[in-house]
TORKOL-4160 file (C-alpha; in steps of 0.2 Angstrom, whole numbers, padded with zeros to 4 digits, m for minus):
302
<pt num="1" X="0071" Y="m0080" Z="0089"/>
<pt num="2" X="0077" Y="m0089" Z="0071"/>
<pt num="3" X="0061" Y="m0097" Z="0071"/>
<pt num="4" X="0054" Y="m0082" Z="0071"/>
<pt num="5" X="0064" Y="m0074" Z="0057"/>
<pt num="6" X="0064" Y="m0090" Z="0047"/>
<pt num="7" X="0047" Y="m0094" Z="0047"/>
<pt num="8" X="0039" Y="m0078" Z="0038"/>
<pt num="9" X="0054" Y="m0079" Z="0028"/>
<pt num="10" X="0050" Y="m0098" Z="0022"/>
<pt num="11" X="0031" Y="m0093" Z="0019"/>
<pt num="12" X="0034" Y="m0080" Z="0009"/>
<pt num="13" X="0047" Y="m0088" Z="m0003"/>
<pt num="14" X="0036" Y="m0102" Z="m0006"/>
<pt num="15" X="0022" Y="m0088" Z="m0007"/>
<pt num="16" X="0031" Y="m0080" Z="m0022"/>
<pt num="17" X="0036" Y="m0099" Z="m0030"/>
<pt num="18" X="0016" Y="m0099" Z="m0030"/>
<pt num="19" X="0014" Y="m0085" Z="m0038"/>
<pt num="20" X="0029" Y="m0088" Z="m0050"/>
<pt num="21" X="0019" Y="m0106" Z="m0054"/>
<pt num="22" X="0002" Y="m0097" Z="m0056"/>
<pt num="23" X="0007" Y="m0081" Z="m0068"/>
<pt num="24" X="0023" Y="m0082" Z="m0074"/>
<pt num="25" X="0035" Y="m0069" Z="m0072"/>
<pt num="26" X="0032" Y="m0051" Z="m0071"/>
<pt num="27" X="0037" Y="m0036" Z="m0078"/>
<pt num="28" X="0038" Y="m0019" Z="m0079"/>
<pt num="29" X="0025" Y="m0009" Z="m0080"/>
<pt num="30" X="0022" Y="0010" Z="m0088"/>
<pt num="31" X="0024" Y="0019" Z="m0069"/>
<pt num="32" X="0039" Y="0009" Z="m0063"/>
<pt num="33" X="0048" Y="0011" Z="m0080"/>
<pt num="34" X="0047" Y="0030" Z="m0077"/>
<pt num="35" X="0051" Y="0029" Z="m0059"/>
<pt num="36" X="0067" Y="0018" Z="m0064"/>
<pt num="37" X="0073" Y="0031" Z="m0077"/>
<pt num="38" X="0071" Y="0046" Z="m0064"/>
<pt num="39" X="0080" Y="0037" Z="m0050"/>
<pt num="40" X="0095" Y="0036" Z="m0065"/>
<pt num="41" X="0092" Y="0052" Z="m0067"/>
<pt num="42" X="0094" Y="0057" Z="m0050"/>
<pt num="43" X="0109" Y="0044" Z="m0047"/>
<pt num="44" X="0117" Y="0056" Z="m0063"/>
<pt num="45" X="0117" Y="0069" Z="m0054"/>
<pt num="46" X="0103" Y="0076" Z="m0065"/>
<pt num="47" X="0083" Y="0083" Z="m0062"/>
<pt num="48" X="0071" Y="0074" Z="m0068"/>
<pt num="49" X="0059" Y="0077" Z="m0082"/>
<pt num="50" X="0042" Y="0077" Z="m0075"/>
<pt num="51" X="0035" Y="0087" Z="m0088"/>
<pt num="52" X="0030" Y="0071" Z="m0100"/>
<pt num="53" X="0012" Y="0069" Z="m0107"/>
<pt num="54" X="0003" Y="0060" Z="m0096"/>
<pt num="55" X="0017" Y="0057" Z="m0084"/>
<pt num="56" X="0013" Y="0044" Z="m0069"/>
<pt num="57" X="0012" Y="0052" Z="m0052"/>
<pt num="58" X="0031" Y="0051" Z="m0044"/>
<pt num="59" X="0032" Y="0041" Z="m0027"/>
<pt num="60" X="0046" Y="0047" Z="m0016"/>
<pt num="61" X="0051" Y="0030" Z="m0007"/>
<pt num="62" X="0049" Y="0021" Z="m0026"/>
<pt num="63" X="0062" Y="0035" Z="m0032"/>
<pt num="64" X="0073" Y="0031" Z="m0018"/>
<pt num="65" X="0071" Y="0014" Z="m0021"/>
<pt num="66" X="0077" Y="0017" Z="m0040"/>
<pt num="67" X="0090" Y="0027" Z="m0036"/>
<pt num="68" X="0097" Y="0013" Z="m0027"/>
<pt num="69" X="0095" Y="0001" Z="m0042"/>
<pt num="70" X="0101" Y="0013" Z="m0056"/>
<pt num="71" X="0121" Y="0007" Z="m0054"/>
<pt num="72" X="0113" Y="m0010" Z="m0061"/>
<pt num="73" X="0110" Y="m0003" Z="m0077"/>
<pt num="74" X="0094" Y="m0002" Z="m0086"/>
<pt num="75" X="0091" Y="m0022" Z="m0088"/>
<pt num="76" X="0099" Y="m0026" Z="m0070"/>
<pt num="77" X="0087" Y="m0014" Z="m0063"/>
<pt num="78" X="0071" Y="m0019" Z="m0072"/>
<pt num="79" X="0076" Y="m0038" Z="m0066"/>
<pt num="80" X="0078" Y="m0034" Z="m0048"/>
<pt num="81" X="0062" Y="m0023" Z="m0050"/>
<pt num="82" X="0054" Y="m0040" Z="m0055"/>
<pt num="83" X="0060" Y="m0049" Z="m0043"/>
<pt num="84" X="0054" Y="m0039" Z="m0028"/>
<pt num="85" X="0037" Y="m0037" Z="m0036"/>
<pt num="86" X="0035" Y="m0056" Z="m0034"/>
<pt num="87" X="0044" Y="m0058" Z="m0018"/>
<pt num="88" X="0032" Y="m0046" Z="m0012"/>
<pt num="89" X="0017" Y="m0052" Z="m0016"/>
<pt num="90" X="0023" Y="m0068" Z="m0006"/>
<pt num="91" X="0026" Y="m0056" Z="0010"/>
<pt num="92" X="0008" Y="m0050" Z="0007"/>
<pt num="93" X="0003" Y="m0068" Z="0005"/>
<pt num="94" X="0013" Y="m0071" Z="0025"/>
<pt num="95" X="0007" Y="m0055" Z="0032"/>
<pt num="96" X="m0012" Y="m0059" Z="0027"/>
<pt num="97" X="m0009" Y="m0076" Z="0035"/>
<pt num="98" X="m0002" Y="m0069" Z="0052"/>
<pt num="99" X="m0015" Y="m0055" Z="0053"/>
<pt num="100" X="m0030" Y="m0069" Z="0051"/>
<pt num="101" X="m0021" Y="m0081" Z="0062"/>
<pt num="102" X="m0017" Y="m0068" Z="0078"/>
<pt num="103" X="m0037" Y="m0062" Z="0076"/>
<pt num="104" X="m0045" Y="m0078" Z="0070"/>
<pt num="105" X="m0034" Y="m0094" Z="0070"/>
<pt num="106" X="m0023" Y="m0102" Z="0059"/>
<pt num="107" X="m0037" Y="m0109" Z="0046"/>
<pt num="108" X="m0045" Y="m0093" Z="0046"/>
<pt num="109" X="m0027" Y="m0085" Z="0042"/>
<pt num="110" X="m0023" Y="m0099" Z="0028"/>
<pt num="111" X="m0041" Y="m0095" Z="0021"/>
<pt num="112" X="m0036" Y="m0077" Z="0020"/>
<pt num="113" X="m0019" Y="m0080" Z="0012"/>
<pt num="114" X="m0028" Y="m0090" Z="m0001"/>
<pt num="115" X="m0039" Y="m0077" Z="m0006"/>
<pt num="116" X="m0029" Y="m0062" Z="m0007"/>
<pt num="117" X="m0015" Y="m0074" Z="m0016"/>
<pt num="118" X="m0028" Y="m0078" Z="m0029"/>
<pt num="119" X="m0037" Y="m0063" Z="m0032"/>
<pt num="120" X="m0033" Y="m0058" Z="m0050"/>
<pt num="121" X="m0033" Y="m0040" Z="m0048"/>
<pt num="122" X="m0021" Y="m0044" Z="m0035"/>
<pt num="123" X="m0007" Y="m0054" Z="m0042"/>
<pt num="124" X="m0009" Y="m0041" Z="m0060"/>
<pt num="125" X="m0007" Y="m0027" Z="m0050"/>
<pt num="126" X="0009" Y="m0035" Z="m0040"/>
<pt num="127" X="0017" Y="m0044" Z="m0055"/>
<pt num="128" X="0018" Y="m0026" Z="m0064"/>
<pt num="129" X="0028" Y="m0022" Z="m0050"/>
<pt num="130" X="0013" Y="m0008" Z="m0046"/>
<pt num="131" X="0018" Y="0003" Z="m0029"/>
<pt num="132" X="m0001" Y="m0003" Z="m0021"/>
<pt num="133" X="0007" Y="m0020" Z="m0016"/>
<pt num="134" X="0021" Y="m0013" Z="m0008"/>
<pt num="135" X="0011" Y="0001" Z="0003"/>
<pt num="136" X="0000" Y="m0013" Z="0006"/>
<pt num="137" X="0011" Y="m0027" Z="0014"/>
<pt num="138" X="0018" Y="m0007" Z="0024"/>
<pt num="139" X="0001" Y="m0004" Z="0030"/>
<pt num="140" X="m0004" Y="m0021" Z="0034"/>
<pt num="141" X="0014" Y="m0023" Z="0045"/>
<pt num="142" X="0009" Y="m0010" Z="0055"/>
<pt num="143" X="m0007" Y="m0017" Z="0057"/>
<pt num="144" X="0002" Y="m0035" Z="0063"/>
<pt num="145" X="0013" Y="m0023" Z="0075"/>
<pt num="146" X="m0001" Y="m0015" Z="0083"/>
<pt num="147" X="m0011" Y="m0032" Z="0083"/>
<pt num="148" X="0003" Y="m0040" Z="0094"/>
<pt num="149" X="0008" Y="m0026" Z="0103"/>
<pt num="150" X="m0007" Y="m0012" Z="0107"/>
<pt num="151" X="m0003" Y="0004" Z="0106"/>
<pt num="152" X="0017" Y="0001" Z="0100"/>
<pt num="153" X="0020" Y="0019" Z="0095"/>
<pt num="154" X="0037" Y="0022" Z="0086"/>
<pt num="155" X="0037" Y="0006" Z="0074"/>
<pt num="156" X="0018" Y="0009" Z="0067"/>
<pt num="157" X="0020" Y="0027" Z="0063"/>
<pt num="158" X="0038" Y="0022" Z="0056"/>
<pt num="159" X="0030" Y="0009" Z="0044"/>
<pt num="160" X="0015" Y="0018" Z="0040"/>
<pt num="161" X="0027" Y="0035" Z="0036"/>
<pt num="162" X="0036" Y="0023" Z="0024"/>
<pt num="163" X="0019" Y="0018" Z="0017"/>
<pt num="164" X="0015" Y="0037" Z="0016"/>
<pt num="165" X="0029" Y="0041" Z="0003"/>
<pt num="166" X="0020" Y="0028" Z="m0007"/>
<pt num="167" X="0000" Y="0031" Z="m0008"/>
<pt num="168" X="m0007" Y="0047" Z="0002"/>
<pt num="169" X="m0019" Y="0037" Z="0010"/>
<pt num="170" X="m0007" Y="0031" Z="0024"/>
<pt num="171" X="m0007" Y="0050" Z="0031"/>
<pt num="172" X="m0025" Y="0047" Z="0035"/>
<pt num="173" X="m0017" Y="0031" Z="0044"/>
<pt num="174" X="m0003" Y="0040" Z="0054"/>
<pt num="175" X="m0015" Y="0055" Z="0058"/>
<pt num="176" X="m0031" Y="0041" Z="0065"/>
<pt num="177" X="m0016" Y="0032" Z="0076"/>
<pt num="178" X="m0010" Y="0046" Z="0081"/>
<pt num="179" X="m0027" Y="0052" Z="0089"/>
<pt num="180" X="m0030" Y="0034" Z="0097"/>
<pt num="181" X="m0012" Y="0034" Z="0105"/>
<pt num="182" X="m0020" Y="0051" Z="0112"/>
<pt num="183" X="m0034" Y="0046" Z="0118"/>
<pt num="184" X="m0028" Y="0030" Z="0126"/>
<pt num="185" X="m0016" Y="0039" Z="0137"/>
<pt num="186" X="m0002" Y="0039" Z="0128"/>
<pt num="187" X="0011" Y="0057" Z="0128"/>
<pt num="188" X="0015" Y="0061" Z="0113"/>
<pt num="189" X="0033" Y="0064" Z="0112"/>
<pt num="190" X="0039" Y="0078" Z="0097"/>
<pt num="191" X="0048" Y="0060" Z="0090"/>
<pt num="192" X="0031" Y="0054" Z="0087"/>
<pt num="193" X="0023" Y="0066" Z="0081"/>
<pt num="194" X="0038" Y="0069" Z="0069"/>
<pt num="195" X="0034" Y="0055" Z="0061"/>
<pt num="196" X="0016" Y="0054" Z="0061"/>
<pt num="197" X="0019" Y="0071" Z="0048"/>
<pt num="198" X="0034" Y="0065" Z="0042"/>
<pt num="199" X="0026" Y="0057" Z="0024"/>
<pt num="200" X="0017" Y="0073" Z="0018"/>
<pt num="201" X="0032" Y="0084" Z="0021"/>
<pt num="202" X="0042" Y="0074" Z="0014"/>
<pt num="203" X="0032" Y="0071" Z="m0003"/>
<pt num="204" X="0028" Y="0091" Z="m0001"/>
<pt num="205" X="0048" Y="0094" Z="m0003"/>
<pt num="206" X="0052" Y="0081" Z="m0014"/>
<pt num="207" X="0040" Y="0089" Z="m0027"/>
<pt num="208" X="0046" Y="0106" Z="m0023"/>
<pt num="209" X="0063" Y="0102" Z="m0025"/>
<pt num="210" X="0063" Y="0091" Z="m0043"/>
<pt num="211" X="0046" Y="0100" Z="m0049"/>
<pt num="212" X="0047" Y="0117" Z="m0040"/>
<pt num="213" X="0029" Y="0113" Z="m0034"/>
<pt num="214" X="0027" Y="0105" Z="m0019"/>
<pt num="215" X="0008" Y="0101" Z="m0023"/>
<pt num="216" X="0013" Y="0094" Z="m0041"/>
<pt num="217" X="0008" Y="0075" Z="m0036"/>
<pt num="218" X="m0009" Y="0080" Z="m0033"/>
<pt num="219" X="m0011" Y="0093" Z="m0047"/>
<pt num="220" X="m0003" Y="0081" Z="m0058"/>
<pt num="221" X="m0014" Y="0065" Z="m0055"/>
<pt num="222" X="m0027" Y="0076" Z="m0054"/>
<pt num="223" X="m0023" Y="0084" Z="m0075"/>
<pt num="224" X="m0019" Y="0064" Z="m0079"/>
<pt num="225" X="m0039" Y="0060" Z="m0074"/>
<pt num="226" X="m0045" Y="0071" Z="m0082"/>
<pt num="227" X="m0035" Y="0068" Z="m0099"/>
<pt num="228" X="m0037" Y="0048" Z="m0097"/>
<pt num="229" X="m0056" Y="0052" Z="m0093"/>
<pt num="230" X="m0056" Y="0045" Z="m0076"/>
<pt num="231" X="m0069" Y="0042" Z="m0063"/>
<pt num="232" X="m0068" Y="0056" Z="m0050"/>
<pt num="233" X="m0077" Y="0064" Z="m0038"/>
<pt num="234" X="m0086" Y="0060" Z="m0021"/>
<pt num="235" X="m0105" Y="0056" Z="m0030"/>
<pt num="236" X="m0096" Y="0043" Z="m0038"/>
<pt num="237" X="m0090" Y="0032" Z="m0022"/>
<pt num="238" X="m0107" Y="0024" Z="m0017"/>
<pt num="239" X="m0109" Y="0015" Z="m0033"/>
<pt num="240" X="m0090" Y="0014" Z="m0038"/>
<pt num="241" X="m0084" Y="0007" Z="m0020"/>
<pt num="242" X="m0092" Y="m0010" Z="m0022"/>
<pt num="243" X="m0090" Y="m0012" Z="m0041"/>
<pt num="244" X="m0072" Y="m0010" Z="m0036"/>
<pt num="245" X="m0073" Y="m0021" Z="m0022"/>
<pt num="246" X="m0081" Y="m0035" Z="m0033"/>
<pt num="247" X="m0069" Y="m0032" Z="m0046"/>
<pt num="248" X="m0054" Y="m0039" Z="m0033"/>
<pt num="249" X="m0063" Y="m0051" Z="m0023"/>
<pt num="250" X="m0077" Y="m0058" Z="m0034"/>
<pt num="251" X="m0095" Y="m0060" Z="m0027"/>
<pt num="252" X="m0094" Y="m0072" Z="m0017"/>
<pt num="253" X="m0080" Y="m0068" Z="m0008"/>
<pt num="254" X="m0086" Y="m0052" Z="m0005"/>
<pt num="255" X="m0102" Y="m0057" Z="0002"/>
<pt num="256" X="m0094" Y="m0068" Z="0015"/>
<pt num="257" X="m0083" Y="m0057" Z="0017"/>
<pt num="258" X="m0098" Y="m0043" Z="0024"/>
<pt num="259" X="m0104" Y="m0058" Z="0031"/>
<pt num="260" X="m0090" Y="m0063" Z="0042"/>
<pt num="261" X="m0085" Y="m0044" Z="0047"/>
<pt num="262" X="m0106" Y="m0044" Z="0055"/>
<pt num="263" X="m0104" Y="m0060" Z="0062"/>
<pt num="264" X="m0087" Y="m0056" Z="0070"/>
<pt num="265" X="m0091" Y="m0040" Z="0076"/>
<pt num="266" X="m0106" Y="m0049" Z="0084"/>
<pt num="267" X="m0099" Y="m0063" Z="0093"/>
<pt num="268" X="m0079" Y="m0058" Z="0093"/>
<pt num="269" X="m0081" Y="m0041" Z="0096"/>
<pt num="270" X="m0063" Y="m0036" Z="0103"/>
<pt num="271" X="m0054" Y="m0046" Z="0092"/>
<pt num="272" X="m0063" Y="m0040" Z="0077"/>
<pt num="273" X="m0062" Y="m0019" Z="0082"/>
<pt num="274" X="m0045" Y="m0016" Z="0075"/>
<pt num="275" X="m0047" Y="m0024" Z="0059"/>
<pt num="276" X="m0064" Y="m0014" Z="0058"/>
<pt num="277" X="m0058" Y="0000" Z="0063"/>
<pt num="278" X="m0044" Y="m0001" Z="0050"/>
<pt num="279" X="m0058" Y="m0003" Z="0038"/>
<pt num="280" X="m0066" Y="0011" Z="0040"/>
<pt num="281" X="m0050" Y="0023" Z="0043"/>
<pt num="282" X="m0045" Y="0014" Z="0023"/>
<pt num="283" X="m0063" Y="0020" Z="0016"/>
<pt num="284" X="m0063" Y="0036" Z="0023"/>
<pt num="285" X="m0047" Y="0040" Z="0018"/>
<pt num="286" X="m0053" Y="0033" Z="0001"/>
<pt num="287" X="m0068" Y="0046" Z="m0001"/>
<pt num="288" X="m0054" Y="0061" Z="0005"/>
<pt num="289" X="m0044" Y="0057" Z="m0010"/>
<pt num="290" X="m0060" Y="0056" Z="m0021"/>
<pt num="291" X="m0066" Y="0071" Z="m0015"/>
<pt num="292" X="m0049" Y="0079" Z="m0019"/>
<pt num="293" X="m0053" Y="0075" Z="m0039"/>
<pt num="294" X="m0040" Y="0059" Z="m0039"/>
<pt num="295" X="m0047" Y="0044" Z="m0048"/>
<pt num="296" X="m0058" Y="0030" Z="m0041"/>
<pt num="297" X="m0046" Y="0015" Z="m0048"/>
<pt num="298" X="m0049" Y="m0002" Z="m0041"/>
<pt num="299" X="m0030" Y="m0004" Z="m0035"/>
<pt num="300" X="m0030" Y="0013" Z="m0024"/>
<pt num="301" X="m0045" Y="m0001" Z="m0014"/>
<pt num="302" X="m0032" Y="m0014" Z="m0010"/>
């Protein structure tokens, strides 16, 4: 049981020292900045102001979070902000490794971990202390729980909720389990489905109670795109998808990537159907929030 614990532990420590070695430290990017001065807001006792030009999208579980931090002060709170960021992106370096290793074995695993470790995108996006990492290493947990224990119920839907307080597209997550649970025999008790719903209505009312909207964090992204002349709209997603894609992995990564997913599905069919399947729940959900006018952004693809 210690190993256990200490082992992903170790790896992703020395994943962050990696990333520490590579890029330096991070910092604090425009979104965080904002969510760290409304969680001292709400630590105050005080609303926060939502109605800035161009205000970033407000995350519930990243407010939550900066409530937390606001009796650190400004600087205390922007350095444990920091921090987590690259202690994250080491998590995400030990929870690609685990997910390669279950599927594929331990090389494919450290092969994996490598990529996504140095992926440019990537290690930008996580040392900004961006919210994608974060839902990421969520989603990608839930994933691991599910991989080693089929159909696990309560601690998937509980992790991907808390992914669904950071990007929408873990509701699409909770709704797709939901259903297979269903259809693989499995009673859905109110508890569960409590929490497959859980994310939305809790965004819902966390903008209805600080912006007295409950549909302000998709109105508002939606007004940022158009003012920062975003791409948008479904058209766009055949041609923007793997330009995105590319963007992140690189060609060639990307087309051994392809590769590998055929070859898998070929040969290693039931170990490759969940992360498939995962894929296609992830683009699908993708195209929803394109075709609700939210912009095609290369970190939304992580």
């Amino acid at each position: 049981m210690v190993r256990r614990i200490l082992e992903p532990v170790a790896i992703s420590v020395a994943g962050a020292l990696a990333v520490w070695l590579m890029v330096g430290s991070g910092f604090v990017n425009y979104d965080a900045a904002y969510t760290l001065l409304w969680g001292s807001d709400l630590a105050a006792g005080r609303l926060p102001d939502y109605d800035v030009p161009v205000a970033p999208t407000p995350h519930p579980l990243a407010t939550l979070v900066a409530i937390g931090l606001a009796p650190l002060g400004a600087a205390g709170a922007e350095a444990v902000t920091v921090v987590g960021a690259l202690l994250l992106l080491g998590v995400l370096g030990w929870l690609t490794y685990a997910l390669g290793a279950h599927w594929f074995g331990p090389a494919a695993g450290a092969v994996a971990a490598l990529v996504i470790l140095t992926r440019q995108p990537v290690l930008s996006f996580g040392v900004r202390a961006y919210v994608d990492v974060p839902y990421l290493v969520l989603v990608l947990g839930a994933l691991l729980v599910e991989a080693r224990r089929p159909r696990a119920g309560a601690p998937v839907l509980a992790l991907l909720a808390l992914a669904g307080l950071l990007r929408p597209e873990a509701w699409l997550f909770s709704a797709a389990y939901a259903a297979y649970l269903l259809v693989a025999g499995r009673r859905l008790r109110p508890g569960l489905l409590a929490l497959a719903a859980s994310a939305p209505l809790l965004w819902a009312l966390s903008d209805l109670l600080i912006a007295g909207d409950p549909l302000y964090s998709l109105t508002g992204t939606r007004d940022n795109a158009e003012v920062l002349r975003r791409v948008t709209g479904l058209e766009e997603v055949p041609l923007t998808v793997p330009r995105r894609l590319g963007e992140i992995l690189r060609e060639p990564v990307l087309l051994g990537a392809a590769l590998g997913g055929i070859v898998s599905l070929w040969l290693l069919r039931r170990r490759a159907l969940l992360p498939a399947a995962a894929g296609v729940v992830a683009l699908l959900a993708f195209r929803v929030l394109a075709a609700a006018g939210l912009p095609i952004l290369g970190r939304y693809l992580l």
